[in-house]
Structures are given as structure tokens and as C-alpha cells.
C-alpha positions in Angstrom: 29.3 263.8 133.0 31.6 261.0 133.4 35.0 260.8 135.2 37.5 262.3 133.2 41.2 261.9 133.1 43.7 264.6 132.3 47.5 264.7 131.5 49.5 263.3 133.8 50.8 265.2 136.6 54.8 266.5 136.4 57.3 263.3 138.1 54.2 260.9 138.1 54.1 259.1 134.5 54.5 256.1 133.3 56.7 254.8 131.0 54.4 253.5 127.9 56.6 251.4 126.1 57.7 249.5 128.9 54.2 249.1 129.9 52.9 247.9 126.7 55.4 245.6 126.1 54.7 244.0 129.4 51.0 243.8 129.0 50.2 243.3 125.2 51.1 239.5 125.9 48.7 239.3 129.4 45.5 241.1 128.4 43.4 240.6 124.9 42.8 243.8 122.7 46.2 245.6 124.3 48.4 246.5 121.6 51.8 248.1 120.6 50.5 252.2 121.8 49.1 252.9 125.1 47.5 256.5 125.6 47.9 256.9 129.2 45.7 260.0 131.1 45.4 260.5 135.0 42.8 260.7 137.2 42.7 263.7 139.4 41.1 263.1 142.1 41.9 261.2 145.4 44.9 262.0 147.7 46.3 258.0 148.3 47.7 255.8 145.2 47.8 257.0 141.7 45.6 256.1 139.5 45.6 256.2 135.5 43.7 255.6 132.3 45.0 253.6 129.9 43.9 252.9 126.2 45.3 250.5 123.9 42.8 250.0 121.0 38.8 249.3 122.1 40.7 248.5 125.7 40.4 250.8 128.4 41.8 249.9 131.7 43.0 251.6 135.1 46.2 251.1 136.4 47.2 251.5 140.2 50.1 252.4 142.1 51.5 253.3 145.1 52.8 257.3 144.9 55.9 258.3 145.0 57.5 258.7 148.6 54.7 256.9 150.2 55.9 254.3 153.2 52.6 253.6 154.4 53.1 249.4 153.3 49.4 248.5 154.2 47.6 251.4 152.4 49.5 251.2 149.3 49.8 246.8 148.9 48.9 246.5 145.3 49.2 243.1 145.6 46.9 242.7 148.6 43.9 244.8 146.5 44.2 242.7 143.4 43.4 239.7 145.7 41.0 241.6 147.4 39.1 241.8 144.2 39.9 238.8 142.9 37.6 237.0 145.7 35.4 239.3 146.2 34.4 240.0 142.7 32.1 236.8 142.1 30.2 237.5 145.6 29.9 241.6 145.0 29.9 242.1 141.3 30.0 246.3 141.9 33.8 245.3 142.4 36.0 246.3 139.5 37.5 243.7 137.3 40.7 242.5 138.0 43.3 241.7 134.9 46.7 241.7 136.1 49.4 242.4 138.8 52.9 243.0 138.5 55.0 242.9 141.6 58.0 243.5 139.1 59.8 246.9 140.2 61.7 247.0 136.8 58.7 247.8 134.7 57.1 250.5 136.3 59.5 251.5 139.5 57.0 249.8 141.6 54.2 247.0 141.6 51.1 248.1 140.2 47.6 246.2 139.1 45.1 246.7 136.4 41.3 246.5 136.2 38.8 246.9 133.6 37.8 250.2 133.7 33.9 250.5 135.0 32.5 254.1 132.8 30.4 256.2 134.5 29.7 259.0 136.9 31.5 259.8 140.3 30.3 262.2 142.2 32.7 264.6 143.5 32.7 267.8 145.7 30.2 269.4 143.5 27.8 268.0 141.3 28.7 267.5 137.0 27.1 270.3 135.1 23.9 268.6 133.2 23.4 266.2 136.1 20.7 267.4 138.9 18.6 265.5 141.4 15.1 266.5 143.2 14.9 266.0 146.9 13.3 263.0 146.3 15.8 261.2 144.3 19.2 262.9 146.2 16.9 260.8 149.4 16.4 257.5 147.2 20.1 257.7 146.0 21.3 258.1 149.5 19.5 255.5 150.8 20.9 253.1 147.7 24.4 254.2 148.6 23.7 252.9 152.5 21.7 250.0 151.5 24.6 249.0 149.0 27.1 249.3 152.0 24.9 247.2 154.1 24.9 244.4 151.5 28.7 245.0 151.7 28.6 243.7 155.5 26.4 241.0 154.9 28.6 239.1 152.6 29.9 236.0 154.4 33.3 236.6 154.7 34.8 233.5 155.0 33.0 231.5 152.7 34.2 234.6 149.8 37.5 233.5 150.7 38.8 236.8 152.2 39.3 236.2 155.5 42.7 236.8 154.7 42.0 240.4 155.1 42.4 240.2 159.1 41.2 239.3 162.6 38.0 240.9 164.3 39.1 240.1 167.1 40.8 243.3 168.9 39.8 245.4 165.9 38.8 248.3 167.3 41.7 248.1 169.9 44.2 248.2 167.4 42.5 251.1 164.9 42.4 252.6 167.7 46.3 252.2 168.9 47.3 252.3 165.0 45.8 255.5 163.9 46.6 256.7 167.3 50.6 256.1 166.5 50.1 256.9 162.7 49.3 260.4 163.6 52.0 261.0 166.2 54.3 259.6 163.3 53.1 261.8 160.8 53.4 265.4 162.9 54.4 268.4 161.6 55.3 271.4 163.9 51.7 273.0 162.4 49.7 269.9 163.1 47.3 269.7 165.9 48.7 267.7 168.8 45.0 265.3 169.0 46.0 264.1 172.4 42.4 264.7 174.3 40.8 263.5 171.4 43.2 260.1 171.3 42.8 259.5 175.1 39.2 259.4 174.7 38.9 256.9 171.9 41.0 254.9 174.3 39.0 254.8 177.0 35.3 254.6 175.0 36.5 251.7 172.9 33.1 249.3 172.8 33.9 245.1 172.7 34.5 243.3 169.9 31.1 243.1 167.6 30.0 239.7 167.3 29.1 239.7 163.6 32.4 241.0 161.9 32.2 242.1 158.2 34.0 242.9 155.6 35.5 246.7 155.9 36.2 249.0 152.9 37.3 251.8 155.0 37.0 254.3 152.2 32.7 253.7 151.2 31.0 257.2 150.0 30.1 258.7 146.8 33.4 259.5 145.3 34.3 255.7 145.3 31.2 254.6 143.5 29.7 254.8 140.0 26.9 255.9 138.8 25.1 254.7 135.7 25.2 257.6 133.7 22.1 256.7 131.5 20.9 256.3 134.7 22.2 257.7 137.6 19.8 257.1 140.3 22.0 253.7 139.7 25.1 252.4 141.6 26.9 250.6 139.0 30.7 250.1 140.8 32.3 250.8 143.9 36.1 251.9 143.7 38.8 251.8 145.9 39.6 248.6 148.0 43.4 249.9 149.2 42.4 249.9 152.9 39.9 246.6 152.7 40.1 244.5 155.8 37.9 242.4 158.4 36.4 243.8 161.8 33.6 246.0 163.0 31.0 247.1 160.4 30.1 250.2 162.7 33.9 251.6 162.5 33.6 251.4 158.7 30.0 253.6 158.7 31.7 255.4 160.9 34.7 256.7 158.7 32.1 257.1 155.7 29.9 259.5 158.0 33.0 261.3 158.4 33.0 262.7 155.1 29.3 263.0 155.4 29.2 267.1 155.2 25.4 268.3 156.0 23.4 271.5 155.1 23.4 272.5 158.9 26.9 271.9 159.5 28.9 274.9 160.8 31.2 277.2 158.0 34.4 275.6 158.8 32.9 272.1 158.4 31.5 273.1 154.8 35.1 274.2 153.1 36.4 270.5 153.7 33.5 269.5 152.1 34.5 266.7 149.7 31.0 265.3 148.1 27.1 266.6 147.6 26.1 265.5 151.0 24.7 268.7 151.3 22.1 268.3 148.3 18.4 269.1 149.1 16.8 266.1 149.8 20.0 264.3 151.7 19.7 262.0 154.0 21.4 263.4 157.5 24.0 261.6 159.4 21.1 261.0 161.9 19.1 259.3 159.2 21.6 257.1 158.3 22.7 256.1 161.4 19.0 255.3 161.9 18.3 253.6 158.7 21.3 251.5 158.9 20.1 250.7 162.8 16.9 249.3 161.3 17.8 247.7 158.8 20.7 246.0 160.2 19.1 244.9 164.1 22.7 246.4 165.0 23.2 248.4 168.1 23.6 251.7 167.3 23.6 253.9 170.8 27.1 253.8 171.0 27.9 255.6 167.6 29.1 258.7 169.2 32.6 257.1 169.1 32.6 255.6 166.1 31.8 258.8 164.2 34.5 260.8 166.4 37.1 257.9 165.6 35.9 258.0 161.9 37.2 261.8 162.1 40.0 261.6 164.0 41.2 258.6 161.4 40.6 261.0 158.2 42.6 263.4 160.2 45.3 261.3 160.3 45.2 260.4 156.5 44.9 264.0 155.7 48.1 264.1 157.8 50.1 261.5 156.4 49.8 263.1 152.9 50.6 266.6 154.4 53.6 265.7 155.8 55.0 264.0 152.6 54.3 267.2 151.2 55.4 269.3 154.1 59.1 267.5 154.1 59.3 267.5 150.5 58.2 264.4 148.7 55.6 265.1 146.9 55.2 268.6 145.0 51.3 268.6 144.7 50.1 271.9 145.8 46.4 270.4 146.7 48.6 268.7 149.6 49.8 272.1 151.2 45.8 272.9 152.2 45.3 269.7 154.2 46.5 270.9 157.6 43.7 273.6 157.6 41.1 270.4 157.2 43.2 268.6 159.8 42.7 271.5 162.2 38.5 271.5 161.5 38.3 267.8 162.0 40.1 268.2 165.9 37.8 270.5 166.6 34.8 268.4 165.2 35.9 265.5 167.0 35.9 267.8 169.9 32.5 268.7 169.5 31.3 265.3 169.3 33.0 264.3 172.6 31.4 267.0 174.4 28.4 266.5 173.5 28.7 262.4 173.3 26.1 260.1 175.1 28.6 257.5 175.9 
């Protein structure tokens, strides 16, 4: 049931020699022979196993063709973790960074390797859950995020990470040019949907928290001796400092739902649909409790949270659309750009803001 690697994909591997000749000096156990293998999931920076002895690490990097500087700074994640670590221990382990283009073609980090099980679009065979525990374990997965946001920010020494102030004005103007940037002739122009994040943009929340930007079930591990248990959360690329509510709001937007319509269910990326789930709604509400935060204005953050996966989905689409990347799982992404206008649609016209 655990996370497997597989070969690495054609014009994306490593050069092993190289490698362990740069690290067999910088981190105990590595020796001479690497085995490197390559996760396949995720659509952002590439991400490997490597195995050197009782040693297992991961290795990140930005992919090739990528331009996008602040979604693919390895050296900006490795701090990340390195300060956030000793205040949220589901953090990977950081080992090393290497801003050295001449070993790998680009910089790069490595963490210790956290085993376990990540949930992806379908559950592992062997692993099940009652309604009852898919409820407790999505309730542990908001509750998690939630201790996330309460971490003081400055006193973790990651205030580095950005300025709350204006937060939402400038996802929303960022995103907003990111996607005009990243148009294909295919691509849904977004313009309605863009104009009315601009004009529904809430004031600047006054208790700012640390954002992942990327917080749901295929960026955390599970115990797999017991996986009712979150164990690690992955994935701190797009990490910053501003509005807890946008970052529940881009989670919820990979948060599929039994009741959703058809087209919503074939972009469906994780088990949110399990018996026993816990709804958008329910979140929302939860989170609302638990937090004392003002929720009645989440109508725009859930359509923002959209409208941003849109745009990744079209960032990666049009590297593959003019060329630079050959992965195939990339030319499907403009039929899930399409379903997410229309979603965001939906939410507008029926919004209570």
C-alpha cells in the first residue's frame, strides 16, 4: 500500500554518478551506487527516490522547461523546511541543497524520505475505510491543517515567506495574469470569472498564517500500520504567508463530492468521494468552529481556489501544448480546465456575497 516509485520517465533522469559523488561526502550512509526510481504522481517539480545502502532519500527538482521561478525555488522549500521543521514535525527532513547547476542541470534538495501511504485518486487495493473512519480521517486531515495556521509565524522564523498585507489583492492580480500568460488557442478565456474575484476580494484577515497552497490527501502520509494516522505532509513548493481562508479554499478545490455533477467527478484527483466523507459544507463548518474565523464570505474563496487550479492545470498544459514537455498525462488537462470555468461559474451564480 505504500507510495511506489517506478523507472524514471524518458529525458527526466538523473545522472547517478555525479550525484553520488556529490552527496556521499554530505549525508551519512550514502555510498558509491545510488538506485534512483521516480515518483509518478504530481504535475509540478520532479520528484525521485533514491537509495544508497539503508539510506533512502527524495530528491527535488524543478522540470524541465518550467519558468515559473516561485513555484519551482528549491532553495526557498529547503528553508521552508528547515524552520518549520522543529515547530510542525509532519514536515519532511531536510538534508541538503545544491544550488550548483553543474551537478544535476539545475538546483535541487534532498529530504529523508517519510514511508507510508498517500492517498491518490483511488484508494490502494488492501486498504478500505468504514464511513465512520473516512469521517474521523477527514476531520484529522482538517484539524491537521488548522494546527498548520496556528503556528506563530514569526516566532518559527518564516516570515520570510511574504507579506499579509495585500495578499489576497495580489493572488488575485497574479493568478489573474498567470493564466492570461499561459493561454492556449483551446483554453477557456476566464474573463467573467477573473472580473469577479476582483471586485469580491474581502480585506486583509487580521490573523495571517502560514499558507501551504497545495494541503489535501495526496500531499500527506499515512501510517501504514495505521492509517487512520497522518504521519507527513508533502509538498511545500508554493508555501507562503497571508490569508488562512485562501489556502482552505484551494484545498476545497480539489475536494470532489459524491453529489457533484459527472463532469466534476472525471477530474477527480483523491477519495473525497468515500462513504462517510466529510462535504465541503462540513468542512467549511468545522473549520468555522473550530477556528472562531468568519466564514460567510467563503463563496469567493472556493471560486478563487478553482479558478487558481485552473491556472496550474494551464501552466503545465501549455508547456506541453508548445512542446516542452512530452508527458502525455499533460495533453488531458485542458478538458479539466474547461470543468473548473464552468464550476467557478456555478459558484458565482449562485454565491451569497
Amino acid at each position: 500500500m505504500e507510495d511506489h516509485a517506478i523507472d524514471v520517465r524518458n529525458g527526466e533522469e538523473l545522472d547517478t554518478e555525479v550525484l553520488a559523488e556529490y552527496l556521499k561526502d554530505k549525508i551519512p550512509g550514502v555510498g558509491d551506487d545510488i538506485i534512483v526510481r521516480q515518483f509518478p504522481g504530481g504535475f509540478s517539480n520532479l520528484t525521485y527516490l533514491l537509495k544508497s545502502g539503508d539510506v533512502e532519500m527524495v530528491l527535488r527538482r524543478p522540470p524541465k522547461g518550467a519558468n515559473i521561478k516561485t513555484a519551482h525555488d528549491m532553495g526557498r522549500e529547503y528553508r521552508i523546511l528547515s524552520c518549520l521543521r522543529p515547530v510542525f514535525p509532519y514536515c519532511p527532513e531536510p538534508l541538503v541543497y545544491c544550488r550548483d547547476d553543474s551537478v544535476l542541470g539545475a538546483p535541487f534538495y534532498i529530504m529523508r524520505r517519510i514511508p507510508g501511504i498517500i492517498l491518490r485518486k483511488d484508494l490502494p487495493e488492501g486498504l478500505s475505510f468504514t464511513p465512520e473512519e473516512a469521517q474521523v480521517l477527514c476531520e484529522r486531515l482538517l484539524d491537521l491543517h488548522m494546527r498548520l495556521h496556528a503556528i506563530d509565524v514569526k516566532a518559527a522564523g518564516l516570515d520570510f515567506l511574504g507579506k499579509p498585507e495585500g495578499y489576497v489583492k495580489r493572488q488575485v492580480e497574479g493568478w489573474s495574469k498567470r493564466y492570461r500568460n499561459a493561454g492556449t488557442p483551446d483554453a477557456p478565456d476566464f474573463e467573467s470569472v477573473m472580473q469577479w474575484l476582483n471586485e469580491k476580494q474581502p480585506p486583509d484577515t487580521d490573523a495571517p498564517a502560514i499558507v501551504h497552497n497545495d494541503f489535501k490527501f495526496d500531499n500527506v502520509v499515512l501510517d501504514i500500520d495505521d492509517p487512520m494516522s497522518i504521519i507527513g505532509v508533502l509538498d511545500w513548493e508554493m508555501a507562503t504567508y497571508g490569508d488562512p481562508l485562501m489556502d482552505l479554499g484551494n484545498s476545497l478545490a480539489y475536494w470532489v463530492q459524491k453529489d457533484d455533477p459527472q463532469e466534476m467527478q472525471l477530474i477527480k484527483l483523491m477519495p473525497t468521494d468515500m462513504d462517510g466523507a466529510l462535504t465541503r459544507e462540513d468542512l467549511i463548518r468545522r473549520y468555522g468552529e473550530k477556528s472562531g474565523r468568519n466564514m460567510s464570505n467563503f463563496d469567493f474563496y472556493y471560486c478563487f481556489g478553482l479558478f487558481r487550479l485552473a491556472v496550474i492545470a494551464q501552466q503545465i498544459y501549455g508547456r506541453y501544448y508548445r512542446g516542452l514537455t512530452k508527458d502525455k498525462r499533460f495533453a488531458m488537462l485542458i478538458h479539466g480546465v474547461r470543468v473548473l470555468e464552468q464550476a467557478s461559474i456555478q459558484v458565482i451564480e449562485n454565491a451569497k456575497i
